[in-house]
C-alpha positions as CSV (number, residue, x, y, z in Angstrom):
1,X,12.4,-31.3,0.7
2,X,11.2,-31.1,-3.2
3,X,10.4,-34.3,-4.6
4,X,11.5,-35.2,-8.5
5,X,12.7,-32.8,-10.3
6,X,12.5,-29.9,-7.8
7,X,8.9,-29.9,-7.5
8,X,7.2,-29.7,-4.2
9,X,4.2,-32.5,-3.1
10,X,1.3,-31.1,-1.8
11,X,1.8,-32.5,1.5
12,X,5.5,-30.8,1.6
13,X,3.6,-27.6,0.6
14,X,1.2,-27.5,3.6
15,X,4.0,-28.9,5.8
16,X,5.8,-26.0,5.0
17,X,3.0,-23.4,5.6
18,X,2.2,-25.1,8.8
19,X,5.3,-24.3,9.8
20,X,4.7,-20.6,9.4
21,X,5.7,-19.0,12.9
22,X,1.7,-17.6,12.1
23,X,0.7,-20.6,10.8
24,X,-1.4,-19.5,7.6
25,X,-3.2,-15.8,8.6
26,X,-6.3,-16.0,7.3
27,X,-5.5,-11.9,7.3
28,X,-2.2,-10.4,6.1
29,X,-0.5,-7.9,5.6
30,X,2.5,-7.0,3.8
31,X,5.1,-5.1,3.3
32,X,7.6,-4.3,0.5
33,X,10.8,-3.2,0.2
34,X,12.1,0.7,1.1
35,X,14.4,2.5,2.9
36,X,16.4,1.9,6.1
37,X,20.3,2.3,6.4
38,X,20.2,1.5,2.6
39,X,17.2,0.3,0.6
40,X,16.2,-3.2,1.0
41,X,14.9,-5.4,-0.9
42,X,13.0,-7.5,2.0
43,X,9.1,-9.0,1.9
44,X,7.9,-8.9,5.7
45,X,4.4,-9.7,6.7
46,X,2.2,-9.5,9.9
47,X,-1.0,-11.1,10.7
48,X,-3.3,-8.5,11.0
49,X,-6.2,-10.1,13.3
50,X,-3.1,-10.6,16.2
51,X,-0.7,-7.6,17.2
52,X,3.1,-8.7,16.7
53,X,6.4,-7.9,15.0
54,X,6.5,-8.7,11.2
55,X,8.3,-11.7,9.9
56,X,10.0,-12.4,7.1
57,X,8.2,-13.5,4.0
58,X,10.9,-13.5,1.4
59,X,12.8,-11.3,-1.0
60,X,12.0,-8.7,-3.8
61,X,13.7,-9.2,-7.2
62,X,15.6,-6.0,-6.0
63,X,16.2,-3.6,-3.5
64,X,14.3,-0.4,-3.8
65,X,12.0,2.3,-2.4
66,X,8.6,4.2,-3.2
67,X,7.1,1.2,-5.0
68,X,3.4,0.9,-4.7
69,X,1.1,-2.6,-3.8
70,X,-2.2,-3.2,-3.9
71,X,-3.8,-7.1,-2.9
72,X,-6.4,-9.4,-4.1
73,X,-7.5,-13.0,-1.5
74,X,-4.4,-14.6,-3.1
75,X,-1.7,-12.2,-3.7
76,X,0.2,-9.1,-3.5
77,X,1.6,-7.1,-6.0
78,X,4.2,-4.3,-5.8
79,X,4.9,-1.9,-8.7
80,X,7.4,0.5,-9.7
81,X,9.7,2.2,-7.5
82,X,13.5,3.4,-7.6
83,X,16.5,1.5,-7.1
84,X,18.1,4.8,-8.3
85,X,16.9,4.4,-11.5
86,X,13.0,4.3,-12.1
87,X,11.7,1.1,-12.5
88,X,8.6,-0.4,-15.0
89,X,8.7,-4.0,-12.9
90,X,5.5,-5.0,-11.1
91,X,6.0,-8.1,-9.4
92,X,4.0,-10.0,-6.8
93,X,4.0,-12.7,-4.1
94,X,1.1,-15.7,-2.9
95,X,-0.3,-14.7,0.6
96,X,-0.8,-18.2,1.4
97,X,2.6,-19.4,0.1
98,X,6.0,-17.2,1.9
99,X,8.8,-16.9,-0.4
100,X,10.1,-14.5,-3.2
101,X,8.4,-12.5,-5.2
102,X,7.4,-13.6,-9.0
103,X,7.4,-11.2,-12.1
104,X,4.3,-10.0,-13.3
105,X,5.1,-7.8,-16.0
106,X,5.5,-4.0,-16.6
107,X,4.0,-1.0,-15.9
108,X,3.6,1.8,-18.7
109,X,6.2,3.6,-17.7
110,X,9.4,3.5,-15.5
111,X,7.7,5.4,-12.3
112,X,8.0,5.3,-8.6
113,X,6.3,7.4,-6.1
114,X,2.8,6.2,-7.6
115,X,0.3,4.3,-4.9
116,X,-1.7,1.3,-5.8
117,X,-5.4,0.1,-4.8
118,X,-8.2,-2.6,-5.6
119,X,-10.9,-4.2,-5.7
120,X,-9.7,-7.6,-5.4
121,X,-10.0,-8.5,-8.7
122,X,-8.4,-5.4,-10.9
123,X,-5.4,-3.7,-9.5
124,X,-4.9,0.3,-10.2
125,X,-1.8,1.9,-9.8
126,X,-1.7,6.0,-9.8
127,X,0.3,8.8,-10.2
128,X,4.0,9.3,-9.3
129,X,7.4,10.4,-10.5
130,X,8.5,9.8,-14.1
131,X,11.2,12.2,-14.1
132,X,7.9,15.2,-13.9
133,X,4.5,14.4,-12.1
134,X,2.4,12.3,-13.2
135,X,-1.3,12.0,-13.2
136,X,-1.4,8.2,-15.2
137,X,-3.9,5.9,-13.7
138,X,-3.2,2.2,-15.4
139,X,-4.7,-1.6,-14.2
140,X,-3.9,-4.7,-14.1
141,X,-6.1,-8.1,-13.7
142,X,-4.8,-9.3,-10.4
143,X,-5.2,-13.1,-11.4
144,X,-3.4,-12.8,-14.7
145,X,0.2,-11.7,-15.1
146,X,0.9,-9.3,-17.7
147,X,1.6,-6.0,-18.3
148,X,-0.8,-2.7,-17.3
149,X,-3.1,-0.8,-19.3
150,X,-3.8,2.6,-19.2
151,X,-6.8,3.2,-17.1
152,X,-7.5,7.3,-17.9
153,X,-6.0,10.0,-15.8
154,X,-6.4,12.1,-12.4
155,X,-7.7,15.4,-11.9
156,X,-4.1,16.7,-10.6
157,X,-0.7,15.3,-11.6
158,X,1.0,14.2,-8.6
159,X,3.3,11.9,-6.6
160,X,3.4,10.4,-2.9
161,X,-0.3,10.3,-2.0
162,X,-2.5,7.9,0.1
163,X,-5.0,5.5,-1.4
164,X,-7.4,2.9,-1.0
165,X,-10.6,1.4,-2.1
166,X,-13.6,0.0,-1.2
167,X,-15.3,-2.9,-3.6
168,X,-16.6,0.1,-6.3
169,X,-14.6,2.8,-5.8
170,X,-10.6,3.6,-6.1
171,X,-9.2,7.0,-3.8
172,X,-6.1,8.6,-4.1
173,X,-5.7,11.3,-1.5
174,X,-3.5,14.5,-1.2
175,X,0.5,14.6,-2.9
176,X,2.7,17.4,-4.1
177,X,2.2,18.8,-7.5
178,X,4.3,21.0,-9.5
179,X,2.6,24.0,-7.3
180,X,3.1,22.4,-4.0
181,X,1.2,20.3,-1.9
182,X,-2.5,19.7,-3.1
183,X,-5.7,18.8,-1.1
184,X,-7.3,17.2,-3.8
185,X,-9.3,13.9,-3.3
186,X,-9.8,12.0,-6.5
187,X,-11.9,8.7,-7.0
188,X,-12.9,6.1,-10.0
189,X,-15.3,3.1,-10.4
190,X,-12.5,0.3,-11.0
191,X,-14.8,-2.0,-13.0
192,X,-14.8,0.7,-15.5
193,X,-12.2,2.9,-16.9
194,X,-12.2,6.4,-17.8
195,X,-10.8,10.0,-15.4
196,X,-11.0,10.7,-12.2
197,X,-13.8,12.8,-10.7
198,X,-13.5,15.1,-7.9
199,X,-14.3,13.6,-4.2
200,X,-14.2,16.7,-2.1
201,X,-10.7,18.2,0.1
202,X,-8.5,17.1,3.2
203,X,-8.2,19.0,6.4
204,X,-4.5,18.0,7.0
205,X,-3.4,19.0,3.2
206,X,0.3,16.3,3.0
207,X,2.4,14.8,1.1
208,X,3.9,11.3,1.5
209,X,0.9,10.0,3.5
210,X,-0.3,6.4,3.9
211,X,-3.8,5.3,3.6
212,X,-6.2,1.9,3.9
213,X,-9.5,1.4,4.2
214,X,-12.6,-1.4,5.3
215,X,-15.2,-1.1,3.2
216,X,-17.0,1.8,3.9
217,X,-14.4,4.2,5.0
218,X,-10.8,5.5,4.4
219,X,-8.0,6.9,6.4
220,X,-5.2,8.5,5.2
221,X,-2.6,9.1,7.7
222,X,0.7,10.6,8.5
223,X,2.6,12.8,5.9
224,X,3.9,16.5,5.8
225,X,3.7,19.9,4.2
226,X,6.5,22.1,4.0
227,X,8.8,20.4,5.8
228,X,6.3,19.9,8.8
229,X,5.4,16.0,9.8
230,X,2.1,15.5,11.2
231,X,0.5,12.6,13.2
232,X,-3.2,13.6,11.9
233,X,-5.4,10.5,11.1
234,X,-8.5,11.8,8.9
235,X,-11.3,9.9,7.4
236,X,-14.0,9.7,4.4
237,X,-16.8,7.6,3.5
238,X,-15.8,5.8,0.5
239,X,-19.4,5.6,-1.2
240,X,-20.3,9.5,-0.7
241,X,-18.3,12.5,-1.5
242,X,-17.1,15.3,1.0
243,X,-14.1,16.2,2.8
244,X,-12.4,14.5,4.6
245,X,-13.2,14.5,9.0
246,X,-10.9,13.8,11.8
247,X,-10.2,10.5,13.3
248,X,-7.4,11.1,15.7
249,X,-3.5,10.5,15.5
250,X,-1.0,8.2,15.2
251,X,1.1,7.8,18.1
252,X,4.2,9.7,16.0
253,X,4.6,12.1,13.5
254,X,5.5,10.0,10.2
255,X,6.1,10.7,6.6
256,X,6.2,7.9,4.2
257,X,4.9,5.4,6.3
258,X,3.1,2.0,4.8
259,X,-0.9,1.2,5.6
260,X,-2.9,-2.0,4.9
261,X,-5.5,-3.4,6.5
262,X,-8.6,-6.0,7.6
263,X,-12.2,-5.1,7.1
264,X,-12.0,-4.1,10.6
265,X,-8.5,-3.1,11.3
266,X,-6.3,-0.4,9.7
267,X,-2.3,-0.4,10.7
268,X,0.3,2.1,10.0
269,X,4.0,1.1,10.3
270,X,7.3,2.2,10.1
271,X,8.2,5.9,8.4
272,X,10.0,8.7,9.0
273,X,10.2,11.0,12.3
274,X,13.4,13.1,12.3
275,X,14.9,9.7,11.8
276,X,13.2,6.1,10.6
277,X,11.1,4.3,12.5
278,X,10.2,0.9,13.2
279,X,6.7,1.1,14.5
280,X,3.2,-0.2,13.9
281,X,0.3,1.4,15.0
282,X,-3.2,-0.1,15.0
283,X,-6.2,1.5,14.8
284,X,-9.9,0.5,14.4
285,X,-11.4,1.7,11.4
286,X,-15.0,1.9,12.0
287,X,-14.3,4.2,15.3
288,X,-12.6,7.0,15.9
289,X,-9.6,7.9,18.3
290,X,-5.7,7.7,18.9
291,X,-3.7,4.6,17.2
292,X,-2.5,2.5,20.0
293,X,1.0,0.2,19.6
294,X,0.7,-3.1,17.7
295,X,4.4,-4.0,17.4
296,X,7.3,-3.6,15.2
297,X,8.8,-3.8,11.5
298,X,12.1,-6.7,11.4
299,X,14.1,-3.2,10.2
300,X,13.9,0.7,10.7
301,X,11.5,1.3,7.6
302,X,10.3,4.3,5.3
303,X,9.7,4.9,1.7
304,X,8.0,1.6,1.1
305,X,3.8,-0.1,0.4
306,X,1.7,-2.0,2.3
307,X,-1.1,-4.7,1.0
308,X,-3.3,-7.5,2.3
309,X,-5.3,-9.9,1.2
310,X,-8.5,-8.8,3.5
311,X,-8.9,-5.2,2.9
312,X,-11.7,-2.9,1.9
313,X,-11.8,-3.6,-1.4
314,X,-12.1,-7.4,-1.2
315,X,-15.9,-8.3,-0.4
């Protein structure tokens, strides 16, 4: 129970995490919001080094879909999205603490369909749908609340890609344009600001892909073009340039699924094949091959981010 005046004592606090039906995962990751019978507004969370259903973590400040998250050591943010009207809001939760989410401030602009990455200290969130395509790339200091800042601007204006990072380097990967589907690969140094440069092409050109990465390579998986879902899981090394190679495939078509990942592990969950899904696949990122099962979301899921606090971008 809180002590005086509704604060808790720190033995309460680690009474509570102890409690955790994970205990405290030393690697999490996390999931926010999207789109099941109706959009929710639920904060579930898996421990990424053990395969298992999610849990619940706690809530958003409201229901919605195609927000973006990215993660630091200690927390995850979520940004943006659509409740059926755009939304500015990033907010973000503790990993180490389960509960709501906190606000953090605002975005730029109202925009959903953007993706987020990081380097575990400064946050980027990308592209997306404010009412036309967008090709805005703005930070935040994960650490300090506040709003973003306008961080310079993609090579394509776009909306539902896959990105990730490694400690250096921010990638967004494929999306739809105003001309269609687009196999561009864009990247930045996030310790700097300034445009994206060009990082090479993707074999399985999509839309409304996932991605994650460890710290030398990223996937992006899942997604479709022209109506056509594909199960195709391709990868890149993060500190070269090129096109993308083949990894394998998920164990489903999906399209809007939500990635995260350890330094080792990559997981891709929920989505959308002919109707939503609930399941996780694992895969490990330093291989190649099929994803194999690693459990499943509390709720039919699609539409919505994944973070964690152990990913490639955190060294």
């Amino acid at each position: 129970m809180p002590n005086y005046n509704g604060v808790w004592s720190l033995s309460t606090h680690y009474q509570y995490v102890a409690d955790w039906p994970f205990g405290n995962p030393a690697s999490m990751g996390v999931f926010f919001g999207g789109n099941s019978a109706a959009l929710l507004n639920t904060i579930q969370y898996v421990d990424l080094a053990t395969a298992g259903n999610s849990l619940d973590f706690g809530d958003l400040a409201a229901a919605k879909r195609f927000s973006a998250a990215l993660g630091s050591a200690t927390r995850g943010v979520s940004g943006g999205g659509t409740t059926g009207s755009l939304l500015n809001v990033i907010e973000f939760i503790t990993f180490s603490t389960r509960g709501n989410s906190t606000d953090f401030g605002n975005l730029l602009a109202a925009v959903s369909e953007l993706a987020g990455c990081s380097n575990g200290t400064r946050g980027l969130f990308g592209e997306g749908n404010t009412g036309s395509y967008s090709n805005v790339i703005q930070y935040i200091t994960i650490a300090s609340e506040g709003d973003a800042t306008d961080f310079g601007d993609l090579t394509v204006a776009r909306r539902v890609t896959a990105s990730f990072a490694s400690t250096t380097r921010g990638v967004w990967v494929a999306g739809k344009s105003s001309g269609g589907v687009v196999n561009t690969i864009d990247y930045v140094t996030i310790g700097s600001t300034g445009n994206a440069s060009d990082f090479g092409d993707i074999g399985a050109i999509t839309e409304g892909n996932t991605g994650c990465s460890s710290p030398t390579r990223g996937l992006h998986l899942g997604g479709e073009r022209d109506g056509t879902q594909t199960d195709t899981i391709e990868y890149i090394t993060i500190a070269n340039t090129g096109n993308t190679t083949d990894f394998g495939n998920l164990s489903s078509t999906k399209v809007y699924p939500a990635a995260c990942a350890s330094q080792t592990k990559g997981i891709c969950a929920g989505g959308t094949t002919n109707s939503n899904i609930n399941v996780i696949d694992q895969v490990t990122i330093a291989s190649t091959g099929n994803a194999t099962d690693f459990g499943d979301l509390l709720a039919v899921t699609t539409q919505f981010p994944g973070c964690s606090n152990t990913h490639g971008g955190i060294a």
